[in-house]
N, C-alpha and C positions, 0 to 999 in steps of 0.2 A: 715717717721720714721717706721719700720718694727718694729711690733709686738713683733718678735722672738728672737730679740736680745738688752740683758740688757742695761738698761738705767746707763751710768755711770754717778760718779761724786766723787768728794774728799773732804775730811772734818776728823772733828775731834770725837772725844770720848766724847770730852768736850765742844762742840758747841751745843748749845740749836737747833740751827738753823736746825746743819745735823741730829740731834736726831727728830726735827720734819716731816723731806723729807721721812727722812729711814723708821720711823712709818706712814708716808701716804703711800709712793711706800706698804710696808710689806701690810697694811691693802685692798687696791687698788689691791692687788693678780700681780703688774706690774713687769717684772723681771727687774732687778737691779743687777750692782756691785758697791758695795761703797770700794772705796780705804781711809783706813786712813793715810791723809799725808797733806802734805802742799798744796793747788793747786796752788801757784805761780809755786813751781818747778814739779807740774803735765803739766804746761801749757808748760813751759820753755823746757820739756821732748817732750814731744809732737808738740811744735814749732804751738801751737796756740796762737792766741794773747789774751794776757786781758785782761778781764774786766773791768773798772775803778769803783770804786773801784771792786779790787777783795776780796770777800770774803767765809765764807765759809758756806754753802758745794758751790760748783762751781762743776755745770752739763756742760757734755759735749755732744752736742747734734749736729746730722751730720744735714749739712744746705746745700741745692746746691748741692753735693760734700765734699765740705771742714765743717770740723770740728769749732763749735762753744761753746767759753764758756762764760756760764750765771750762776747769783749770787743770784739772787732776788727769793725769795720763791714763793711769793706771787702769781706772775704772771708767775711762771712757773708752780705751779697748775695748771692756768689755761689753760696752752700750755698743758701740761698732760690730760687734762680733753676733749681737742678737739681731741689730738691723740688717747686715746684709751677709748671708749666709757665701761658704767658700771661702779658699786662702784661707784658713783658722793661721793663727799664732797661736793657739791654746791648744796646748795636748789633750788628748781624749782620755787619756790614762788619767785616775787621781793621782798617784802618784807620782809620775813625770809632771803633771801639770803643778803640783806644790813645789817640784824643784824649781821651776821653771817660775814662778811665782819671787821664789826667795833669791836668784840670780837678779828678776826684777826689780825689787825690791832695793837688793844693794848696789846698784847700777844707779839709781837714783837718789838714793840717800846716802850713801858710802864714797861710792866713784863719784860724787859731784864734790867732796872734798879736795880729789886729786885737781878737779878741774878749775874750782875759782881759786886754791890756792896754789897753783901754778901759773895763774892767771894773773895776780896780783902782788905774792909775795915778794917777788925780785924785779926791782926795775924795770929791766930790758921787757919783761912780760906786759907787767902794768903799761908801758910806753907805747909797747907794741895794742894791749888790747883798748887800750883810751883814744887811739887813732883810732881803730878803724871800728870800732861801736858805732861810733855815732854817722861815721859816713854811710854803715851800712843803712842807716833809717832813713838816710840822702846823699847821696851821692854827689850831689850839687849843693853841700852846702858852704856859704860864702865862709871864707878862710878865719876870719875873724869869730863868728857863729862858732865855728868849728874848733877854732884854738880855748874857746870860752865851754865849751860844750866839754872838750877832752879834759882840759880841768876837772870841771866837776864833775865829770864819769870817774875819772883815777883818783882822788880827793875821797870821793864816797864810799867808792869799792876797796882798797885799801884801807881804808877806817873800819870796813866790816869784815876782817879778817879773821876777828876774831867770837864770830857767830858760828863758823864750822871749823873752829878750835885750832886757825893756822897761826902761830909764832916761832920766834923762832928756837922754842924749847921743843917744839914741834915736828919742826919744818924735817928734821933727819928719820922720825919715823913716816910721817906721810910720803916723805921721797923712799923709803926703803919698801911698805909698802905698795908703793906705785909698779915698784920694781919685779916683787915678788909676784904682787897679780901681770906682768904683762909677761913674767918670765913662763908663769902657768898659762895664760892664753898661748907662750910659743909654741908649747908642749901640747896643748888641748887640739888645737887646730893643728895640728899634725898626724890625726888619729881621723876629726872628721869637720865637716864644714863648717858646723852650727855648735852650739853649746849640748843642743842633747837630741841631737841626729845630722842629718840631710836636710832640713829644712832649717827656716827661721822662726823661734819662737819671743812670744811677748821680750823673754828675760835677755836675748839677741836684740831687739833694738832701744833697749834700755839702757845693754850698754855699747851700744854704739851710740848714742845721742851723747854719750860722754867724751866717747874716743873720736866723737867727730870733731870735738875742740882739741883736746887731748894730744890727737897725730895731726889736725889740720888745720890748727891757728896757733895755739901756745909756742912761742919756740924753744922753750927750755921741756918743756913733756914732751914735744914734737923731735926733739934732739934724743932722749929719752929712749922714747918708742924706738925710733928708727937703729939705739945702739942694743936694745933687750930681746925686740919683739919683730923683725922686719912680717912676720906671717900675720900680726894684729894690724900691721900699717896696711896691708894687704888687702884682708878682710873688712876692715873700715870702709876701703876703697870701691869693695866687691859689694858693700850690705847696703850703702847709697842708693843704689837702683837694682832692687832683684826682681823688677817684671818678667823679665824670660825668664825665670826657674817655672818649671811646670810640676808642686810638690804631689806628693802621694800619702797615703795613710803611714804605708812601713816604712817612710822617710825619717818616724819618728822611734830613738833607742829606746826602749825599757830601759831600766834602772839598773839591773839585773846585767845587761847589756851593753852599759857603759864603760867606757874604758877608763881606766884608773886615774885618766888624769882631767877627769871631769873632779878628783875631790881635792886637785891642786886649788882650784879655783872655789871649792867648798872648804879648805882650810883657810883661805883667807877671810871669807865672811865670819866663818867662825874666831879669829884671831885678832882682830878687827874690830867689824862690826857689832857681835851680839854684844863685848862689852861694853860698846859707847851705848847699844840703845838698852841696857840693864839699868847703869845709872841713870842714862836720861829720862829712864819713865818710872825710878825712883826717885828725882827729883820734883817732878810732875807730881807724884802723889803726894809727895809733901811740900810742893807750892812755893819752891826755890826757883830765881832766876836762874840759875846757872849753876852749875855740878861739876866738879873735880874727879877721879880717878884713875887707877894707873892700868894704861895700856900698851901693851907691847915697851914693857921696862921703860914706859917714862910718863911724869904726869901731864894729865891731860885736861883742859878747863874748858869746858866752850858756854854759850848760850842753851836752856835748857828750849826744846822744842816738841809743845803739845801733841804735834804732827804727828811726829817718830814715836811718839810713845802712841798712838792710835793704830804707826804700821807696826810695835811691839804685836802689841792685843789683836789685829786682823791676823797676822802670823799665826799666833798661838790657836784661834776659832779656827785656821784651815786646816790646820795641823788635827786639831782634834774633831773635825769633822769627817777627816779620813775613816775608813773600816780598817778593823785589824790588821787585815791581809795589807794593807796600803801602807794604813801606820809603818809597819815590821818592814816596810821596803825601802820606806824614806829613814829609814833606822836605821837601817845596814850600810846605805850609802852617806848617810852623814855620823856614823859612828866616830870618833875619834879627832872629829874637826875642830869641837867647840861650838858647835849651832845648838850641839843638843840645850845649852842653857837657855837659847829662845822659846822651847818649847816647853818651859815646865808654866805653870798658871801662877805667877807672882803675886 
């Protein structure tokens, strides 16, 4: 990959996901063009093949010769991170860098909960997010086009509510939830910038790709934020463009070193999270569409997802790739959360 020419890729206005890549590439100083547009028909245009699933943003990265497109954020960080050296998102520490991992992790599998189901649940959201989807792919497009198009955006999306387990037997813990992580972000970023120092790490624009819908499109999470969190509305704002931050090595906390209210925001993945992704990758193994269980006192039903159970099992190999001394640190700091369930070998 040459240095000197922009890293493409396609996505939306309204994807958590390419609002996360665009604020790492921007921060990362790495040139880029982002096209907003569909990538099935960026793929179709360009006669590469897809992804399965394709999703978005979708990078297109030269391999061999021929053109490659990839979906997964996650791990194309870290294909970013071996291509061009500098600005790391990735701690140096193993053990800062597995916290830093598991923040990431629930940023985009957890906190995209909050986001399409506040996105879709209640009217006024769905109204709000069916307008302006599709103008975002055009901005010029004929009224009619557009009245037909919002339709079947709000139509689709609200029928699929219930793949990330949103109803409304639901809807009072995902809102209390929502609450409790931005009440610990108020507290966290009151002590220091980033999730686990002075700088920004991978599990920092993960969730910001969520809170960038979150605090700046949704109106009901956006009303939310601004009555829990005004320091997350802040920080949202601040994490958009960090090219002048000029970071340093000791920008980043030890584990040892973090302040207490780094495990407000580690009891909620534990509280949360590891139960939905326990049954979900015991549904997985035994070949169920779909899994029932009760989380935070009330049951919970969604679609089961092969995915989540592969970020189970990636979780548990980093976890146990640590050394002793690492293991015993990411131990002490998720003592008592509830994550330790993620880590035992199911």
């Amino acid at each position: 990959m040459k240095s000197d020419e922009p890293i493409r890729l396609v996505g939306g206005t309204g994807s958590p996901y390419t609002q996360k890549m665009v604020a790492l590439l921007r921060y990362r100083r790495l040139p880029y063009a982002v096209h907003w547009g569909i990538p099935a028909e960026a793929c179709e245009a360009m006669a590469v093949e897809q992804p399965r699933p394709i999703l978005e943003p979708t990078f297109f990265f030269e391999n061999a010769g021929e053109t490659q497109a990839v979906c997964d954020s996650t791990p194309i960080i870290r294909r970013l991170e071996d291509s061009y050296p500098g600005r790391s998102v990735l701690p140096g520490d193993p053990a800062l860098a597995f916290i830093d991992y598991l923040i990431e992790d629930f940023a985009d599998e957890w906190c995209t909960k909050y986001m399409f189901h506040y996105r879709w649940h209640q009217k006024v959201d769905a109204d709000n997010a069916s307008t302006l989807l599709p103008l975002s792919m055009d901005v010029s497009m004929p009224k009619d086009a557009h009245r037909q198009f919002k339709t079947w955006v709000e139509e689709r999306q609200v029928n699929r509510l219930y793949v990330v387990g949103s109803n409304d037997a639901t809807a009072p813990v995902i809102d209390a939830s929502y609450r409790r992580f931005l009440t610990a972000m108020e507290t966290h970023l009151a002590n220091q910038n980033y999730m686990l120092g002075n700088r920004p790490a991978a599990g920092d624009f993960g969730l910001y790709g969520q809170l960038s819908q979150l605090v700046g499109f949704d109106p009901t999470a956006r009303a939310i934020a601004h009555e829990v969190s005004p320091r997350t509305v802040a920080w949202v704002d601040l994490m958009r463009d960090q090219t002048g931050l000029e970071p340093i090595e000791e920008d980043w906390i030890s584990l040892a070193e973090q302040p207490r209210s780094l495990q407000g925001v580690l009891k909620e993945i534990g509280r949360m999270y590891a139960p939905a992704q326990l049954a979900n990758a015991q549904a997985v193994e035994r070949g169920e569409k779909s899994w029932e269980a009760e989380i935070d006192g009330a049951m919970w039903s969604q679609q089961t997802f092969p995915y989540q159970s592969k970020c189970l099992r990636w979780t548990y190999e980093r976890y146990s790739a640590l050394n002793e001394a690492d293991r015993a640190s990411v131990n002490r700091i998720i003592e008592g959360t509830g994550i330790e369930r993620m880590l035992v070998k199911n």
